[in-house]
DRENNU-35604 format. One line per 2 residues: their letters; for each residue x negated, y, z of N, C-alpha, C, O, CB. Coordinates in pm, whole numbers, plus 32768, in hexadecimal, padded with zeros to 4 digits. Glycine has a CB too. Example, Ala and Ser with C-alpha at 12.3 -4.5 7.8 and 13.67 -1.06 7.14 Angstrom:
BEGIN
AS = 7AD9,7DC7,830C,7B32,7E3E,830C,7AD8,7EB6,830C,7A70,7EB4,834E,7B95,7E41,8389 | 7AFB,7F1F,82C4,7AA9,7F96,82CA,7AF6,8003,8313,7AC3,8072,8324,7A80,7FC4,823C
***
This chain:
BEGIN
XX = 2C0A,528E,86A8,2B99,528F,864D,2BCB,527B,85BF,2C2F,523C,859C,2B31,5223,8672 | 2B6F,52C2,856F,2BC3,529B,84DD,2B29,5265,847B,2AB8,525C,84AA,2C2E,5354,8481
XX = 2B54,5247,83E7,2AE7,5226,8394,2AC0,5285,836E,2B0A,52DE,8344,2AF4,51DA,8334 | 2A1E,528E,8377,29DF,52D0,834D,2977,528D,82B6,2939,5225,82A0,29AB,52FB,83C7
XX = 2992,5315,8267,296A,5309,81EB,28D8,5311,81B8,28C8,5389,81A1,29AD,535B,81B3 | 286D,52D6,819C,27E1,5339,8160,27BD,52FF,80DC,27B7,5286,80C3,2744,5333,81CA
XX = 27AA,5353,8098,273F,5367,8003,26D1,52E6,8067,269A,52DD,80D5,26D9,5455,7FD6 | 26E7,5289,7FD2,2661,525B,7FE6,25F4,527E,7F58,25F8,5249,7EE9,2671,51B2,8005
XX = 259D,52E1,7F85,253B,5315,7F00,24CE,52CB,7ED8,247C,52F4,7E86,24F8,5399,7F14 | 24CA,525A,7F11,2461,51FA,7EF2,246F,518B,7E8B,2413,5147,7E5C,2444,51BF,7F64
XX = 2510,5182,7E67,2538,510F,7E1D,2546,5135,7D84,257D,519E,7D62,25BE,50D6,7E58 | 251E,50EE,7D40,252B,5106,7C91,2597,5146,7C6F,2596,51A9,7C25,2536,5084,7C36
XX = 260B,510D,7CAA,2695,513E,7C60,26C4,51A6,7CB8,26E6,519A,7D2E,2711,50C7,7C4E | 26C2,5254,7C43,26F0,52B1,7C8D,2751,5298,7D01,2727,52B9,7D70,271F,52FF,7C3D
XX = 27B0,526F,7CFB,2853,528F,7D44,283D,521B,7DB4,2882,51B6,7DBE,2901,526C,7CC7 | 27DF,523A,7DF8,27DF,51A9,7E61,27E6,5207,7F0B,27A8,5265,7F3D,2711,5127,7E46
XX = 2847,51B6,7F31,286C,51FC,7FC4,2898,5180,8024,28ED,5128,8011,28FB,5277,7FB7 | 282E,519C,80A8,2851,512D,8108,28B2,5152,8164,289D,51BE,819B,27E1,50FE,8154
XX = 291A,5113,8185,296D,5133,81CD,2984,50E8,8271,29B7,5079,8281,29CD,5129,8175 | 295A,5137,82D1,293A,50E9,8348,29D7,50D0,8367,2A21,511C,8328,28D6,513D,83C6
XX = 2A1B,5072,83BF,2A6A,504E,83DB,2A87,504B,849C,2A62,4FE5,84D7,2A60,4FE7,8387 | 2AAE,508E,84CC,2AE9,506A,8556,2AF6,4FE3,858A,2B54,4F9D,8564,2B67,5097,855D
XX = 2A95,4FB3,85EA,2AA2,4F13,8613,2B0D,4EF3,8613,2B15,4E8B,85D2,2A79,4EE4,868C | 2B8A,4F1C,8645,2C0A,4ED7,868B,2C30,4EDF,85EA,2C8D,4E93,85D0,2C7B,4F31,871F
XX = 2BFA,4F2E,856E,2C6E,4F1D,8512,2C38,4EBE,8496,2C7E,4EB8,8431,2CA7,4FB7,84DC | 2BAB,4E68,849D,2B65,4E41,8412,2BDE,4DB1,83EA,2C10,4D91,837E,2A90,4E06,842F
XX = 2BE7,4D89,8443,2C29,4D07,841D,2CB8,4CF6,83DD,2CDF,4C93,839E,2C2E,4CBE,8490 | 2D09,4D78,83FE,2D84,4DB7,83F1,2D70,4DEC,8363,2DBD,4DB6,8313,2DA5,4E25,8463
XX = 2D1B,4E49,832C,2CE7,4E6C,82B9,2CA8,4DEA,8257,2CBB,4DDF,81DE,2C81,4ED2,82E1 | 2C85,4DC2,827D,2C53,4D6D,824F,2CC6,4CEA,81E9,2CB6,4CB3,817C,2C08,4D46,82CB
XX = 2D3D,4CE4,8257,2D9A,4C87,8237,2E06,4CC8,81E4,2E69,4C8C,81B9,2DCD,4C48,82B0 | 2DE8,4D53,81CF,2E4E,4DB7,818A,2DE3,4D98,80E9,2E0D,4D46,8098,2E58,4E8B,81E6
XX = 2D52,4DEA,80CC,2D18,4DC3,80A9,2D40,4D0B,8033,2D5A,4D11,7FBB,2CD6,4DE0,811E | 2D3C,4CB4,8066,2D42,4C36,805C,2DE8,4C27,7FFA,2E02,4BEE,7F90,2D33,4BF0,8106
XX = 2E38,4C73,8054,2ED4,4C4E,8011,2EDA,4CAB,7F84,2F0A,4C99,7F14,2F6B,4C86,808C | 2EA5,4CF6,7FB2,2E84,4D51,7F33,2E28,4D29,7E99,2E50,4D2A,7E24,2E33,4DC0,7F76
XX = 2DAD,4D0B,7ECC,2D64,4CF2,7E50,2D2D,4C72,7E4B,2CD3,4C47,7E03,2CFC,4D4D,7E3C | 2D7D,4C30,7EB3,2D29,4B89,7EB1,2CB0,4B58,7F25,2C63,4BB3,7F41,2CC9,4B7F,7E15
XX = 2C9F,4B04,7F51,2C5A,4AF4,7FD0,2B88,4AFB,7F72,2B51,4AD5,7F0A,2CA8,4A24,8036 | 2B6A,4B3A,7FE1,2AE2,4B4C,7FC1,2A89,4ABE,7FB9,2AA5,4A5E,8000,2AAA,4BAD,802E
XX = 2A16,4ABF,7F55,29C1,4A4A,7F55,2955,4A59,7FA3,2926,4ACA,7FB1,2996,4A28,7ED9 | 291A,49E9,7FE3,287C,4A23,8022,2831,49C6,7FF7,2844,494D,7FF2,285F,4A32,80CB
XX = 2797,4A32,7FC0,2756,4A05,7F9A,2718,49B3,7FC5,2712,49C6,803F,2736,4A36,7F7C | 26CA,4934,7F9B,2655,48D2,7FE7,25F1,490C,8001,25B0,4948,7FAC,2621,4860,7FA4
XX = 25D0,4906,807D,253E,492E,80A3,2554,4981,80FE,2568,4969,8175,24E2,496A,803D | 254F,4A21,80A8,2575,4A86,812B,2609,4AA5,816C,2623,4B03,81B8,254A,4B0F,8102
XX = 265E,4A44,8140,26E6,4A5B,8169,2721,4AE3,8136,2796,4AED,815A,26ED,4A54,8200 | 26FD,4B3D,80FB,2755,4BB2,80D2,27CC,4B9D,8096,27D2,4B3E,8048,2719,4C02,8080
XX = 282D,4BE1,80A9,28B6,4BA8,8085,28CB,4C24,8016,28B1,4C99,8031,2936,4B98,8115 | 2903,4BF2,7F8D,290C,4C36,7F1E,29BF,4C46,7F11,2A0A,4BEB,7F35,28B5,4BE2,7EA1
XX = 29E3,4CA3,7EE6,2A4D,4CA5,7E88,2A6C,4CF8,7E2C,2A61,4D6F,7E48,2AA6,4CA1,7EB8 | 2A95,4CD6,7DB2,2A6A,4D15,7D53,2B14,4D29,7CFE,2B52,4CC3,7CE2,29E2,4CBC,7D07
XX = 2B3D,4D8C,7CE7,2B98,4DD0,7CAA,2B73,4E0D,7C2D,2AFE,4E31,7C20,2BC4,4E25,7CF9 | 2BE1,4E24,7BB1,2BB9,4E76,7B47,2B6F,4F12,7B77,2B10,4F39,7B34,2C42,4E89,7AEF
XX = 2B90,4F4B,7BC7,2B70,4FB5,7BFC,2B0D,4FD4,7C66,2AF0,504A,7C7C,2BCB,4FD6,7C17 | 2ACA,4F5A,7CB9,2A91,4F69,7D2B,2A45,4ED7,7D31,2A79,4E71,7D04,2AFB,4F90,7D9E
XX = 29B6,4EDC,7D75,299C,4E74,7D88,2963,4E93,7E10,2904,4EDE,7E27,2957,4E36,7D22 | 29C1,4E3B,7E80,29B5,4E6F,7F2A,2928,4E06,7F1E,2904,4DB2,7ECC,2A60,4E38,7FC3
XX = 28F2,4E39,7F97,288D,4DBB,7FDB,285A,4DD5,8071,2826,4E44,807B,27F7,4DAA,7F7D | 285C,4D90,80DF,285F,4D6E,8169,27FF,4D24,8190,27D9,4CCA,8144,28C9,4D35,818D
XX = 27BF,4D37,8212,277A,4CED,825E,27BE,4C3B,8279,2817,4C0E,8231,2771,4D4C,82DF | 2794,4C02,82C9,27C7,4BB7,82F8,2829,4BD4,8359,287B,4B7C,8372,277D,4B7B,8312
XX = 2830,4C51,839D,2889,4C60,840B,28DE,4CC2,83C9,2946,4CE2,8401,2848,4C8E,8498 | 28BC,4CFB,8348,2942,4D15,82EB,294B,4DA9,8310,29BB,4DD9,82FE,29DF,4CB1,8313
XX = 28F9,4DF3,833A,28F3,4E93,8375,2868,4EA6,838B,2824,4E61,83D8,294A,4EB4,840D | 282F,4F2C,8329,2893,4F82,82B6,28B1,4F16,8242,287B,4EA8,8234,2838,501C,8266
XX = 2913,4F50,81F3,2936,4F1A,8179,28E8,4F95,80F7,2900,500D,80FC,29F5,4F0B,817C | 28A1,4F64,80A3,286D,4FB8,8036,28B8,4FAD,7FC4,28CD,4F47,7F84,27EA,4F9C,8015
XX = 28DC,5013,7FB0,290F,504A,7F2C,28FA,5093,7E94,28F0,510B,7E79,2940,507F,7F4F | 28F7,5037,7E51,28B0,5050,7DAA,2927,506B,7D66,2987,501F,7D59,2858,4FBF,7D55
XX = 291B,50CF,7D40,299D,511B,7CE7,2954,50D9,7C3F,28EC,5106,7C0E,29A1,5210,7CFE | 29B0,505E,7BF8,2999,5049,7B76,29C5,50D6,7B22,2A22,5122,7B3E,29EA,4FC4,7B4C
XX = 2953,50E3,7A9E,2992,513B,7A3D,2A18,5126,7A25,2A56,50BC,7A2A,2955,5135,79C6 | 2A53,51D4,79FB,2AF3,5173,79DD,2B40,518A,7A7C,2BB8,5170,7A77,2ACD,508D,79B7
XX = 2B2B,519C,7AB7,2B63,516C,7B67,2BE0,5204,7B4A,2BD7,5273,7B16,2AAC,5188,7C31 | 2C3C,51BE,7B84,2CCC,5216,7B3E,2CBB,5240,7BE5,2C8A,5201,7C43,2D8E,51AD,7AE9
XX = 2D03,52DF,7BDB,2CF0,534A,7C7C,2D78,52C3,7CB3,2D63,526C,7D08,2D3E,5455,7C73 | 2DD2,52D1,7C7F,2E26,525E,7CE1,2E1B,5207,7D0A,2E54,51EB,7D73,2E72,5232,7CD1
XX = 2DBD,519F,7CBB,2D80,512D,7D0F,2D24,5164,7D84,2D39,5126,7DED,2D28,50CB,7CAF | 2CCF,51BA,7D8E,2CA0,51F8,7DC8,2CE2,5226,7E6D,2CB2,520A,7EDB,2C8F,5247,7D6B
XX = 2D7D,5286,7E44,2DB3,527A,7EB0,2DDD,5209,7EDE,2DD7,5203,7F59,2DFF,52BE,7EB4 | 2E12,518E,7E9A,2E46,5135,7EE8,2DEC,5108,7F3D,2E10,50E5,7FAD,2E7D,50D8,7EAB
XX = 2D5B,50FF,7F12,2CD0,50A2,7F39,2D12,50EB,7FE7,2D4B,50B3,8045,2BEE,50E2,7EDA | 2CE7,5177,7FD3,2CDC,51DC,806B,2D59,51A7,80A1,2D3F,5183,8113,2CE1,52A4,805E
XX = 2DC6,5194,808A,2E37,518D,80C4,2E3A,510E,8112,2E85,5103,8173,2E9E,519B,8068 | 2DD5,5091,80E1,2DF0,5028,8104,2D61,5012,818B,2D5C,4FCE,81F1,2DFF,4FC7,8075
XX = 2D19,5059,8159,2C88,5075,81B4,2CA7,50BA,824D,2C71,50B1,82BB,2C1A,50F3,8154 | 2D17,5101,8218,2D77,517C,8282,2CE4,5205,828A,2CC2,5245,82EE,2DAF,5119,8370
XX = 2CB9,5209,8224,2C38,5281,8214,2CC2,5312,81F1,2CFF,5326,8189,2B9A,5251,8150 | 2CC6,5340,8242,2CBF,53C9,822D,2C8D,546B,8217,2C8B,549C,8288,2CD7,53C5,824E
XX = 2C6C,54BC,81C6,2BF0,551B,81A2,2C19,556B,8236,2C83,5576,8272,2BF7,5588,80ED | 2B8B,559D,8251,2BB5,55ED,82B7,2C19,5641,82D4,2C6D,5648,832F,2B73,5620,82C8
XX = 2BEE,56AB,8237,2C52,570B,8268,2CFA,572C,8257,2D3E,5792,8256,2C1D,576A,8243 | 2D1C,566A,8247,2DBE,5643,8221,2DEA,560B,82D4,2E54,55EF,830C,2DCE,5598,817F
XX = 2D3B,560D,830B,2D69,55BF,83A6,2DAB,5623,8404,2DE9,560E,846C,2CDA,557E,8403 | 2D85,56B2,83B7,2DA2,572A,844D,2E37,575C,8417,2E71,57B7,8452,2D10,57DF,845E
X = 2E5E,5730,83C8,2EF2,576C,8393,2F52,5764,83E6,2FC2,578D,83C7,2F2E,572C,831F
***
């Protein structure tokens, strides 16, 4: 199974994409995630877990899958790939190569 990507068109900020995560892999991502941009905060109340980068501001359920993705103005295409690289999101049509 791999991550699957969707447009979310409901949210204010154009560039927002939820990225579902493979059970066996959220916690693994997650800890890649963490070494990378710093361990996520959760909010009081509804528990959503935030993390917020110059480039990205992730945010999660309590069980941390999907992870939502807000592309900040400014968001450089390489931070971008690293985000996918670390998510292990691959575009489809780089999966049939």
């Amino acid at each position: 199974m791999s991550v699957v990507r969707e447009r979310v068109r409901s949210c204010f900020a154009g560039d927002t994409y939820k990225y579902s995560l493979p059970r066996e892999e959220v916690l693994a991502v997650w800890e890649r995630l963490a070494r990378r941009y710093g361990r996520p905060e959760r909010a009081a109340g509804a528990g959503v877990f935030t993390l917020e980068t110059p480039d990205f501001l992730l945010r999660a359920p309590p069980w941390l899958n999907p992870i939502t993705v807000l592309r900040r103005r400014g968001c450089r295409p390489e931070a971008l790939e690293e985000l996918h690289s670390l998510l292990g999101f691959v575009f489809p049509a780089e999966r049939s190569r």
